[in-house]
C-alpha positions as CSV (number, residue, x, y, z in Angstrom):
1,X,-36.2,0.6,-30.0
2,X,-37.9,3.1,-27.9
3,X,-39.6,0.1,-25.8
4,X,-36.4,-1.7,-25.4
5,X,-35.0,1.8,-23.9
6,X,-37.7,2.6,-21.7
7,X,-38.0,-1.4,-20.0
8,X,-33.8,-0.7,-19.5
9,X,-34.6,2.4,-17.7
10,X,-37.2,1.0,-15.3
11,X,-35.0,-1.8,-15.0
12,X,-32.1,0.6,-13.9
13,X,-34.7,2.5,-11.6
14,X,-35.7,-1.0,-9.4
15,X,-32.5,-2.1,-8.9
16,X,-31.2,1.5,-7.7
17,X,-34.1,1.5,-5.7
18,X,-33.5,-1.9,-4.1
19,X,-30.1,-0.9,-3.7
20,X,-31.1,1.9,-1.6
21,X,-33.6,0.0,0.5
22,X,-30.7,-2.2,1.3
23,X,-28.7,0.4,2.7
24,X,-31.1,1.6,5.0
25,X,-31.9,0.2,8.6
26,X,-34.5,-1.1,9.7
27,X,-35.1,2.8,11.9
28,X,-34.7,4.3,8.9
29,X,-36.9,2.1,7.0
30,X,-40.0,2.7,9.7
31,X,-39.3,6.4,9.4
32,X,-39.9,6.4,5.7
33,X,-42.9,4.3,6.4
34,X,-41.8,0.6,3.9
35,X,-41.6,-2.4,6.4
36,X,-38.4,-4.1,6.6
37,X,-36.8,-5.6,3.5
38,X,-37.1,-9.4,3.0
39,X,-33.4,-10.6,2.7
40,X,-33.2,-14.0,1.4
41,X,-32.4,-16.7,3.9
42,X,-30.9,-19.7,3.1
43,X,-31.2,-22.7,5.0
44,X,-30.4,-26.5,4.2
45,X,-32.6,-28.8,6.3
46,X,-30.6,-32.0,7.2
47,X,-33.0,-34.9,8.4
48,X,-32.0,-37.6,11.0
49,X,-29.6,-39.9,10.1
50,X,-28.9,-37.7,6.6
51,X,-25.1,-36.8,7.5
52,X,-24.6,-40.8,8.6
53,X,-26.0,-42.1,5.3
54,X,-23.8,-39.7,3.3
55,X,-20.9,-40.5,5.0
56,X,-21.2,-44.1,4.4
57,X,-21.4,-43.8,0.7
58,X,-18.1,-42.5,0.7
């Protein structure tokens, strides 16, 4: 029980802690001396004549 506990309370620290990374600017980020936060990008890479060929299957 008291393992289960302590792995929810370091779970509950991280995510605080990313939640107050992603508050802060990038200024405020250099000033505390962390690089920038990776945010996730998302991006769908649509090749040549991809869009065409889907259309046609309709």
């Amino acid at each position: 029980m008291a393992a289960a506990v302590a792995a929810f309370t370091a779970w509950r620290r991280t995510v605080a802690g990313r939640r107050a990374l992603a508050d802060l600017t990038s200024d405020q980020l250099k000033d505390i001396g962390c690089q920038e936060v990776p945010r996730p990008t998302f991006f769908v890479r649509v090749g040549v004549g991809l869009m065409t060929d889907l259309m046609s299957m309709r």
